[in-house]
N, C-alpha and C positions, 0 to 999 in steps of 0.2 A: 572277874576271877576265873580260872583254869575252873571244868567240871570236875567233882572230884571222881576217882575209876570206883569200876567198881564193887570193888571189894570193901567198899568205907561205904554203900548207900545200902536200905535197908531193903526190905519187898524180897522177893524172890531170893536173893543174894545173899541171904540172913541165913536159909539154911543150908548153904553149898558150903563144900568143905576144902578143896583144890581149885585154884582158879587158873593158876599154868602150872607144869612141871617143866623147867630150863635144865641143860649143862651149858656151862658159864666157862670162861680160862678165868687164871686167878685176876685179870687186868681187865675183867668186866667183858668181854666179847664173844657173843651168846653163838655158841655152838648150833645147839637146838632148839625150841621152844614148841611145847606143846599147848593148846590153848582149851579146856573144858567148859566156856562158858563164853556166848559172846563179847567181843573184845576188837577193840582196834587195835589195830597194828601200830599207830603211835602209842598209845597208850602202853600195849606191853612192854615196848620199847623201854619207855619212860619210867614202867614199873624195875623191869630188869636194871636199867639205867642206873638207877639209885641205889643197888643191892653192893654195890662193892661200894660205896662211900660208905655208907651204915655199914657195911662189917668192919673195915680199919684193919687191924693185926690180929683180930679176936684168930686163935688157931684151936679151936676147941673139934672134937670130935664130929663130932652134930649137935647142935642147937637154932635157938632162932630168935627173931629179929623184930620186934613191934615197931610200926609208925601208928599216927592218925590213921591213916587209910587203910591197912592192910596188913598183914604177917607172913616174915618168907620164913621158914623151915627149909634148913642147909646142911648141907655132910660136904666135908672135903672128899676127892678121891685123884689123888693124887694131884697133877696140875692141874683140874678141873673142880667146879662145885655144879653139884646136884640140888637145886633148888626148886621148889615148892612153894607158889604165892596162893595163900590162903585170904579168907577173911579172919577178922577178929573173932567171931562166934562159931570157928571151925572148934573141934576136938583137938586141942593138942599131942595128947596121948595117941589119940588113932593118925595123926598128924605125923609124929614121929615115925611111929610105925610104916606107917605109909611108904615116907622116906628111906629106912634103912630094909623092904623088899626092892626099891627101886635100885637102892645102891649094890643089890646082889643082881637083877636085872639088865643092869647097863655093862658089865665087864661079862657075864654069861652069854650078853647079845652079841657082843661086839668084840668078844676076844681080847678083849683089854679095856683101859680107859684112858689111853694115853689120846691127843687131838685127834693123831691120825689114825687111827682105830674109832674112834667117836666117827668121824667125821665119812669115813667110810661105809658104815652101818646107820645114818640114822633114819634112813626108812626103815627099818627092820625096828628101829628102837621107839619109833612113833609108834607101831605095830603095839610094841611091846610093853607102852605107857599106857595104851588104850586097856590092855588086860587088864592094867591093875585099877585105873582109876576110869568111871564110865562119862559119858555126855551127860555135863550136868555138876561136873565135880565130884560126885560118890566114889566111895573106893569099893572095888571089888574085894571080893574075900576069898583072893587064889593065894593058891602056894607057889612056887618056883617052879614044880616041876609041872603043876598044870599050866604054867602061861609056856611052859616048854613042849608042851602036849599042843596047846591050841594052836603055836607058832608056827610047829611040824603039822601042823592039818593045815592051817593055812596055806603055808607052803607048796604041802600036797596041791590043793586045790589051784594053788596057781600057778604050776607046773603041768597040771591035769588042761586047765584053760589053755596055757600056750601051743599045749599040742595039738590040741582039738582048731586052734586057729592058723597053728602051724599046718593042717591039714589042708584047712580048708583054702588056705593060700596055695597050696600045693595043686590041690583041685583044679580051681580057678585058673591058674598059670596051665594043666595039662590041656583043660576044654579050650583054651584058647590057640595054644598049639594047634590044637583036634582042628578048628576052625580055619586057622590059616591055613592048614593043611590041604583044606577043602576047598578053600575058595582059589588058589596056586591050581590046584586039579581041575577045578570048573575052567579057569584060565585056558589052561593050557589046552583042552577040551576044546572050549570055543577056536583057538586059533586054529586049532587043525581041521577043524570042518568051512573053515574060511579060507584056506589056502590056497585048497582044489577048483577053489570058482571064480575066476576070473570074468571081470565086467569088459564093458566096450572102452578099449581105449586102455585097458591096463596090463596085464600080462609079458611076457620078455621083450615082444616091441616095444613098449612102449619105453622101456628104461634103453634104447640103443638109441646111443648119441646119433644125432642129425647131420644126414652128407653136409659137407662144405660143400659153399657157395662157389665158382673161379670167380676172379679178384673181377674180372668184366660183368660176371652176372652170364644167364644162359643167353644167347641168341636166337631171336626168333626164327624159324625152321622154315622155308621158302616151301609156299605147295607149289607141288609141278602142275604146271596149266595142260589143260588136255585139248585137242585141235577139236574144233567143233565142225558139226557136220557135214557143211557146203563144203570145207577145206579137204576132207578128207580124200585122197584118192592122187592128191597132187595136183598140178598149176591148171593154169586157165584152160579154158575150151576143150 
């Protein structure tokens, strides 16, 4: 038999109160999903998975949905649902609650709540899920406008980071300039004090193309013979 998830087993799990918060399209295909408690990735699947069989045509405002295993707490918003898998021993009251600040959360984050507005924002709206409910499934006890407060500091903060790295990329890219700079000048340095000195054997003779050979080759040069001694003065006696 399949392990049951778990939001159905008891131990630690017994007191958590949110176990995902999803936006859903109304044909079951999970936009977003946030996870507060560890969880496989099949498993939320499998939890999400089942959420549009178990609703049917119900079109009620917000309400919610018991199995054996678990309980989703859902608000329609417009072609999308805002869902909430709990366990059975969550609060339903604070359950509900929960759900209808998320529902003024997601069209505040995102400018809307049509796909494409969802689908555009949902880092911002994990952000923005994290406010309200903490690691562990707790809800937070914020208002709208303080998760609007934390968002813009946030924000701050990570506008403040990019410039400080923007910097420091900046930095990094000048010394490097600075450097090749320097080594181009050492270069050029070195060649001009190597210019002026020429070794054996290299210098403008040496680049002057070699006399042609005649097609015969040189001829060897006849020494003139010089008259020796006794000869000199002319003939006999």
């Amino acid at each position: 038999p399949l392990p049951r998830p778990p939001c159905a087993r008891g131990g630690a799990f017994g007191a958590m109160v949110v176990l995902s918060a999803a936006i859903t399209t109304r044909n079951g295909r999970v936009l977003m999903a946030r996870q507060f408690v560890e969880m496989s990735r099949i498993r939320i699947e499998g939890l999400l998975a089942a959420f549009p069989k178990l609703l049917g045509t119900d079109a009620k405002q917000h309400t919610f949905l018991e199995t054996d295993a678990c309980r989703y707490v859902y608000q329609p918003l417009e072609q999308t649902y805002l869902v909430l898998i709990t366990n059975k021993a969550s609060n339903i009251v604070e359950d509900i609650e929960t759900i209808r600040l998320l529902s003024k959360v997601v069209p505040d984050v995102a400018d809307g709540v049509t796909e494409e507005k969802i689908c555009a924002k949902l880092f911002e709206l994990v952000f923005a899920f994290d406010e309200v409910i903490a690691t562990g499934g707790y809800r937070e006890h914020v208002t709208l406008q303080q998760i609007r407060v934390n968002m813009e500091m946030e924000s701050h903060e990570e506008k403040l980071w990019e410039m400080i790295q923007s910097s420091k990329r900046e930095s990094a890219r000048d010394e490097m300039q600075r450097q090749a700079k320097a080594i181009r000048e050492r270069q050029r340095q070195t060649g001009r004090g190597s210019g002026g000195m020429q070794g054996i054997g290299s210098g403008p003779m040496s680049d002057a193309p070699a006399m042609p050979l005649p097609p015969g080759g040189f001829e060897p040069t006849a020494t003139p013979s010089m008259p020796s001694p006794g000869t000199r003065g002319g003939g006999g006696g």
